[in-house]
C-alpha atoms as an extended CHARMM CRD file, in Angstrom:
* protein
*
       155  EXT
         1         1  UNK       CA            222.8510000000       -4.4510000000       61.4440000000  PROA      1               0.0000000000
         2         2  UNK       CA            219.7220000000       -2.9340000000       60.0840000000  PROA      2               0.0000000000
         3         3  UNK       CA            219.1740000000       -6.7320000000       58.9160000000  PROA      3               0.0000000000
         4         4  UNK       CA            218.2450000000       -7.5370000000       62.5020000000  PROA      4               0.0000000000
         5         5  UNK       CA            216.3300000000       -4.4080000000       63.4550000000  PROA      5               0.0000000000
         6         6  UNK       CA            218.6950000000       -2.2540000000       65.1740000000  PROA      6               0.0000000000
         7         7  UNK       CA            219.2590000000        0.9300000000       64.7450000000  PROA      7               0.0000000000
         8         8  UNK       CA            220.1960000000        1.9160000000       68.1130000000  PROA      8               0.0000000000
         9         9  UNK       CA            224.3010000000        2.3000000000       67.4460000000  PROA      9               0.0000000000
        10        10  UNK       CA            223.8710000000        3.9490000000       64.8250000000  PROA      10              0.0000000000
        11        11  UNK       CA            222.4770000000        6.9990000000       66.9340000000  PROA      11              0.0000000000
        12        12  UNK       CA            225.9530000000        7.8450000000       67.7900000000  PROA      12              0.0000000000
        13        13  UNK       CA            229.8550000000        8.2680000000       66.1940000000  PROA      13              0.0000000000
        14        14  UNK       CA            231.7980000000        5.2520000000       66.3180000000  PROA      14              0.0000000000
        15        15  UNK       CA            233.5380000000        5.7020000000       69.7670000000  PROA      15              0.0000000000
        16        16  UNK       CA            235.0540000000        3.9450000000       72.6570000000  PROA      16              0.0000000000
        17        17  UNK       CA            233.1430000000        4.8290000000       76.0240000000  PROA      17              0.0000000000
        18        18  UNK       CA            234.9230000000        7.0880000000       78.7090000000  PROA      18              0.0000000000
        19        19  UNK       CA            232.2450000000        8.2150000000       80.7640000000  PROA      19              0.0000000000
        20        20  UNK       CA            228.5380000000        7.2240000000       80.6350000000  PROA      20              0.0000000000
        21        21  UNK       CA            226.0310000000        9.7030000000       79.5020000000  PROA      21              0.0000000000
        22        22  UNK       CA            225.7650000000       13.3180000000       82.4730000000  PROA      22              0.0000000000
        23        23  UNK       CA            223.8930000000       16.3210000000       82.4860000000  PROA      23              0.0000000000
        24        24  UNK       CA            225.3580000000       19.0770000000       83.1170000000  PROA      24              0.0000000000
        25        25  UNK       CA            224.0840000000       22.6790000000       83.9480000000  PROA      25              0.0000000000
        26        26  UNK       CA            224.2910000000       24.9250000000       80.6380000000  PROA      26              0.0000000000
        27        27  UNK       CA            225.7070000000       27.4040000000       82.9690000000  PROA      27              0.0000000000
        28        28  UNK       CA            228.7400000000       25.2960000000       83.6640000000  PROA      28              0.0000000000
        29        29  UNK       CA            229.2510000000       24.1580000000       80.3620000000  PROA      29              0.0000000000
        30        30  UNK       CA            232.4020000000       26.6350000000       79.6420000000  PROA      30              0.0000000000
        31        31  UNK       CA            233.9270000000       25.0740000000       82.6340000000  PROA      31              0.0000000000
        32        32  UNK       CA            233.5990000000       21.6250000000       81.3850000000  PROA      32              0.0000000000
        33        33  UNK       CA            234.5260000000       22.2620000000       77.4230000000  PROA      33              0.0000000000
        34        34  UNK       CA            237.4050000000       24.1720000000       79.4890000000  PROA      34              0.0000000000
        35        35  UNK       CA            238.5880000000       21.4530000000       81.9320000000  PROA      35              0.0000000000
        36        36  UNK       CA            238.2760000000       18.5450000000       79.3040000000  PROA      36              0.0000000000
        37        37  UNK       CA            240.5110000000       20.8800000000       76.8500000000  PROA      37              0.0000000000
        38        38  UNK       CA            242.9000000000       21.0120000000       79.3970000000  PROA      38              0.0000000000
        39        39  UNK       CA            243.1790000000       17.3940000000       80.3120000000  PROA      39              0.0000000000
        40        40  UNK       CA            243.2660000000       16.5900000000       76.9110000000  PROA      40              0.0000000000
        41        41  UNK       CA            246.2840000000       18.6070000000       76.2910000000  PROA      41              0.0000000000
        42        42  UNK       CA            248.1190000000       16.8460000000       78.8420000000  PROA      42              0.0000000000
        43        43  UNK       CA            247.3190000000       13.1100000000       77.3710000000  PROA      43              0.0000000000
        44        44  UNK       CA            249.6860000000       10.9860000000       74.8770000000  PROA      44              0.0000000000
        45        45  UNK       CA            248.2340000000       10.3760000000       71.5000000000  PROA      45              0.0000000000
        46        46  UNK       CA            248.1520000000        5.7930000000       71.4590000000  PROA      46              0.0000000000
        47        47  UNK       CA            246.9640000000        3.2770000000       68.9480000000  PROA      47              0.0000000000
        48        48  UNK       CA            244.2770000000        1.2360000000       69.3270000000  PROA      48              0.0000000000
        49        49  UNK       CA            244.4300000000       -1.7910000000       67.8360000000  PROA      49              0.0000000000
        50        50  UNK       CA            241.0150000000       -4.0820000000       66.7360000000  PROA      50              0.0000000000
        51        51  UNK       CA            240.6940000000       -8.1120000000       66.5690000000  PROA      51              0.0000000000
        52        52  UNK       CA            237.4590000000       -9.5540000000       65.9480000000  PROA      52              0.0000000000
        53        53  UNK       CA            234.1290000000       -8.9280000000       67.6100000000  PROA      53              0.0000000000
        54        54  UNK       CA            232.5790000000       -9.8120000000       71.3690000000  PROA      54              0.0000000000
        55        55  UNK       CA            229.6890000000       -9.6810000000       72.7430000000  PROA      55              0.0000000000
        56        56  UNK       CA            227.8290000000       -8.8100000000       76.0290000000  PROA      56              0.0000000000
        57        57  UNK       CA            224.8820000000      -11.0520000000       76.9380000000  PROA      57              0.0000000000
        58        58  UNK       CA            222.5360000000      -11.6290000000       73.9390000000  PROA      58              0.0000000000
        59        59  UNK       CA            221.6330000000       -7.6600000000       73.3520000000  PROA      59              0.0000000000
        60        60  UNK       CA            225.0120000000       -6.2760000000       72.6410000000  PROA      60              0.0000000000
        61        61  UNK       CA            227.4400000000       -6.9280000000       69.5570000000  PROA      61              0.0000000000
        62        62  UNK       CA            230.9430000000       -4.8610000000       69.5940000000  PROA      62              0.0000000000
        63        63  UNK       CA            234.3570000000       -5.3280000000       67.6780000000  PROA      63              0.0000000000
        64        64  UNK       CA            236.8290000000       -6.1230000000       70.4930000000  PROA      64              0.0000000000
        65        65  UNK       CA            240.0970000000       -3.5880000000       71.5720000000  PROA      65              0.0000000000
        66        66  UNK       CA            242.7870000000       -6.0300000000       72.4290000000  PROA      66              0.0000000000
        67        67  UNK       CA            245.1720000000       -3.1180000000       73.6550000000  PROA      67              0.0000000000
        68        68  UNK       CA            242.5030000000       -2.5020000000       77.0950000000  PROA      68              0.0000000000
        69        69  UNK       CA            245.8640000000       -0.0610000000       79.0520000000  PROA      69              0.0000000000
        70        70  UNK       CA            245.9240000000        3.1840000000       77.2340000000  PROA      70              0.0000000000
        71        71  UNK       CA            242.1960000000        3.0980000000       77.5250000000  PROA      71              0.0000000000
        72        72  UNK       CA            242.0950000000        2.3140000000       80.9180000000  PROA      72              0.0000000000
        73        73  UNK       CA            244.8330000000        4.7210000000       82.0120000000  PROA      73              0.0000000000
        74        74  UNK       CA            242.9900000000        7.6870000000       80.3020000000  PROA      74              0.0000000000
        75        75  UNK       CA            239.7070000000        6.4250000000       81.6110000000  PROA      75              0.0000000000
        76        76  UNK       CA            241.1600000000        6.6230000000       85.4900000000  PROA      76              0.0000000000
        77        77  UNK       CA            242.5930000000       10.1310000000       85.2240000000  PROA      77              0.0000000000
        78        78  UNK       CA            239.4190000000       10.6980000000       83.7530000000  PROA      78              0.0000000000
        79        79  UNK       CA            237.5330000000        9.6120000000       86.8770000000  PROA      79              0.0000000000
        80        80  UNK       CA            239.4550000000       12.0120000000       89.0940000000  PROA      80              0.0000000000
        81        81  UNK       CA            238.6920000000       14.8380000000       86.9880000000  PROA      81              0.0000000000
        82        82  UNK       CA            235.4240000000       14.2660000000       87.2150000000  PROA      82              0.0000000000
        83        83  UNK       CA            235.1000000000       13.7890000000       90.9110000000  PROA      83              0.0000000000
        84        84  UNK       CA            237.7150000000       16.7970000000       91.8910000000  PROA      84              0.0000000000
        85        85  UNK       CA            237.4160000000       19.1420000000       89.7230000000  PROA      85              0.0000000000
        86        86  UNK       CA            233.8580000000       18.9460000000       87.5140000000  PROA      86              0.0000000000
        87        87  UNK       CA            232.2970000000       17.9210000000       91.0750000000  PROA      87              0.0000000000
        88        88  UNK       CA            230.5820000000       14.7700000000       89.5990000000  PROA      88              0.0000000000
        89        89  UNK       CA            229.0940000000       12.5570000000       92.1690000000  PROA      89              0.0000000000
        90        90  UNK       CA            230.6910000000        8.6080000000       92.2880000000  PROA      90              0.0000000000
        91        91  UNK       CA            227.7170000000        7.4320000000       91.5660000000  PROA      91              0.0000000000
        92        92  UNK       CA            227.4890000000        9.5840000000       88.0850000000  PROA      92              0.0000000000
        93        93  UNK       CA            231.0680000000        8.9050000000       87.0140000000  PROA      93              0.0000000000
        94        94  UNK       CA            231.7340000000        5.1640000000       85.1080000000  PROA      94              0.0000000000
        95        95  UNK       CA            233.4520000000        3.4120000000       87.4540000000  PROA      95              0.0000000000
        96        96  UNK       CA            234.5810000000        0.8440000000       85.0790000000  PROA      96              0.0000000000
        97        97  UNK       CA            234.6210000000        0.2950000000       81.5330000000  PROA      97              0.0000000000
        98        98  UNK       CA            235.4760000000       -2.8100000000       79.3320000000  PROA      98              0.0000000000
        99        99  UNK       CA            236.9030000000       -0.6470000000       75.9740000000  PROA      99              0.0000000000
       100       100  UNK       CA            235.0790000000       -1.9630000000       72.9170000000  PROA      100             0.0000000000
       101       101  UNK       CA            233.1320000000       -0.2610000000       69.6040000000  PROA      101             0.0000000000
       102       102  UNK       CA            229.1550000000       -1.1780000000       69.7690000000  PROA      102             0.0000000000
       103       103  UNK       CA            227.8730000000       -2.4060000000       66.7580000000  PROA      103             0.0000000000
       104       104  UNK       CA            224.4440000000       -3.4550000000       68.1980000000  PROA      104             0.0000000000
       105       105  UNK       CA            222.4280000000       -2.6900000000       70.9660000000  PROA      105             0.0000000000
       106       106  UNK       CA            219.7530000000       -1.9040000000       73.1150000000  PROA      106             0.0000000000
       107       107  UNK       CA            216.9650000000       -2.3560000000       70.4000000000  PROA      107             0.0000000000
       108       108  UNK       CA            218.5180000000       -5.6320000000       69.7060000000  PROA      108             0.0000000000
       109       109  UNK       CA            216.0200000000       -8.3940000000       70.1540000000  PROA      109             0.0000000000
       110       110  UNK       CA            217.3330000000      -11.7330000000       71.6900000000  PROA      110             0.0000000000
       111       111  UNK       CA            215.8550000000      -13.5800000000       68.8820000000  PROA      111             0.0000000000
       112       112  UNK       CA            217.5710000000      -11.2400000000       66.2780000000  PROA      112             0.0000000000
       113       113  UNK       CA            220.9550000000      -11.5980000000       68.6380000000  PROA      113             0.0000000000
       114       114  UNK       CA            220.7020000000      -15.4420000000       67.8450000000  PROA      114             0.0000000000
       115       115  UNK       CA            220.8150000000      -14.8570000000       64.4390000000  PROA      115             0.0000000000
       116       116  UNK       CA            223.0880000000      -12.2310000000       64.1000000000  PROA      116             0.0000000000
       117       117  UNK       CA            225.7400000000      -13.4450000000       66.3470000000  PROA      117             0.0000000000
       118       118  UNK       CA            226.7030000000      -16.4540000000       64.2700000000  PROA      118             0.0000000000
       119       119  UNK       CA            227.7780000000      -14.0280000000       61.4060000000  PROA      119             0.0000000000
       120       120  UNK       CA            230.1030000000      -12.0710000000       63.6170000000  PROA      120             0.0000000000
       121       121  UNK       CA            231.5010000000      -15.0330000000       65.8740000000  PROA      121             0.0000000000
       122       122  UNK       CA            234.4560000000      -16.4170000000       64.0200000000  PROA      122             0.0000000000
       123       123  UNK       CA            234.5010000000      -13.3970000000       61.6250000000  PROA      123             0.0000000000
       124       124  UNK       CA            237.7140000000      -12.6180000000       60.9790000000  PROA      124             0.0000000000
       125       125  UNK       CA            238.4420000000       -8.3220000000       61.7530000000  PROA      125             0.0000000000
       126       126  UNK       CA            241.7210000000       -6.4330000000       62.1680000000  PROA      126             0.0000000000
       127       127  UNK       CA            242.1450000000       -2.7170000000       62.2960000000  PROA      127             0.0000000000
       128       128  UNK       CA            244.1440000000        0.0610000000       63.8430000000  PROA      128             0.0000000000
       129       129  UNK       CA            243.8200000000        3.7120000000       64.4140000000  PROA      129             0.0000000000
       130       130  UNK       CA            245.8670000000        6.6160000000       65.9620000000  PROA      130             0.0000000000
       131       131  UNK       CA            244.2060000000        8.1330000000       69.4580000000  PROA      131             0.0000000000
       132       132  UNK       CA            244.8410000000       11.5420000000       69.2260000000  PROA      132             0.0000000000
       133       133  UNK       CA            241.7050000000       13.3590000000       70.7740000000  PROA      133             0.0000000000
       134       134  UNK       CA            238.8860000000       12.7810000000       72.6840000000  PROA      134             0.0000000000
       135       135  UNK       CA            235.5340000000       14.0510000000       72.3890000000  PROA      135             0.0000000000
       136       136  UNK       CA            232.1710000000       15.2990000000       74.0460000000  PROA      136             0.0000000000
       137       137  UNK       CA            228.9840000000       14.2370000000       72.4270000000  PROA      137             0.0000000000
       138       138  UNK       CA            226.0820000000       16.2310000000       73.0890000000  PROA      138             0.0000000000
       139       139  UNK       CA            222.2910000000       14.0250000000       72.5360000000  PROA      139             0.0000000000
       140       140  UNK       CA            220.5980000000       16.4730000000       70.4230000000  PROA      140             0.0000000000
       141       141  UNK       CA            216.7070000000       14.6910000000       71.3270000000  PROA      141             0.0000000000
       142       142  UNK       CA            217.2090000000       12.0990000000       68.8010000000  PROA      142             0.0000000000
       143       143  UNK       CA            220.9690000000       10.8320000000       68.2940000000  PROA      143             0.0000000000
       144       144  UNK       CA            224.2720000000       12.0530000000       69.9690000000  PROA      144             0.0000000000
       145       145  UNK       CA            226.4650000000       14.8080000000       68.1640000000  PROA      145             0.0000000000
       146       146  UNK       CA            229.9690000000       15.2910000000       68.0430000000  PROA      146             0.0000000000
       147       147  UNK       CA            229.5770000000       18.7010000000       70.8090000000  PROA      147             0.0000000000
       148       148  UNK       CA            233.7720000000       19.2780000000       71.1540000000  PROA      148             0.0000000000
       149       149  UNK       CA            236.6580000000       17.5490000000       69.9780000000  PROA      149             0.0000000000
       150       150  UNK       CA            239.8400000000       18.0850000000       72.1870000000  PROA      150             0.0000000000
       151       151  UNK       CA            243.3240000000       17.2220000000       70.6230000000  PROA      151             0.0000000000
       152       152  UNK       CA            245.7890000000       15.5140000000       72.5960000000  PROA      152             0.0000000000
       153       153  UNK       CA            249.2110000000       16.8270000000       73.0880000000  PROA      153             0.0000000000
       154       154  UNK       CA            251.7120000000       16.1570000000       70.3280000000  PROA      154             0.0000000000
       155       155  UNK       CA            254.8640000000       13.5200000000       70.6720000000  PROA      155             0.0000000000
């Protein structure tokens, strides 16, 4: 994508959104690393499967997660985690989430979108992967860091 002047994605690991970006009070921090090992422990590895790419107006280019439940379910017991026992307010938790992988964004100019998007349309994609942990990104003033990776139970 750096043919069209974006950089933006690439600021960050290739990842599927849970939660939107928090702050949280270093203070706390144990707490959280502690409560999100926890819940991971108690979540089912999944596959994720990937068809093709979508897009969200004319600033954002992803490849497209057909299989939307696992992500969804994981995402929702997410959400009450955050609310009951990390104390987020509703307002700082994702309410909803459409499960994709971001290509291009943000710094993605509408003009550059128009030219871009015609390469990516009817491009043909397919790939799957193994969920088996989640993981905590930290922004470290520049570009987000993997912080914590938390391993799902085993089958």
């Amino acid at each position: 994508m750096v043919h069209f002047n974006t950089k933006s994605a690439l600021k960050s690991p290739a990842h599927i959104t849970l939660q939107k970006p928090f702050k949280f009070s270093k203070i706390k921090e144990h707490f959280l690393i502690e409560t999100l090992k926890h819940f991971a422990e108690q979540q089912n590895q999944f596959n994720i499967n990937l068809n093709g790419f979508g897009c969200f107006s004319r600033r954002v280019i992803f490849i497209d997660v057909t299989n939307h439940k696992p992500v969804l379910s994981i995402h929702a017991e997410l959400k009450k985690l955050l609310f009951h026992e990390l104390e987020f307010k509703e307002n700082e938790i994702s309410s909803k989430i459409y499960p994709h992988i971001t290509i291009a964004t943000r710094d993605l100019s509408k003009e550059n979108f128009d030219k871009a998007w015609p390469l990516f349309e009817f491009r043909k994609f397919k790939a799957s992967f193994l969920v088996n942990s989640l993981f905590l990104l930290k922004h470290n003033g520049k570009f987000w860091d993997i912080y914590k990776e938390f391993q799902f139970k085993n089958k």
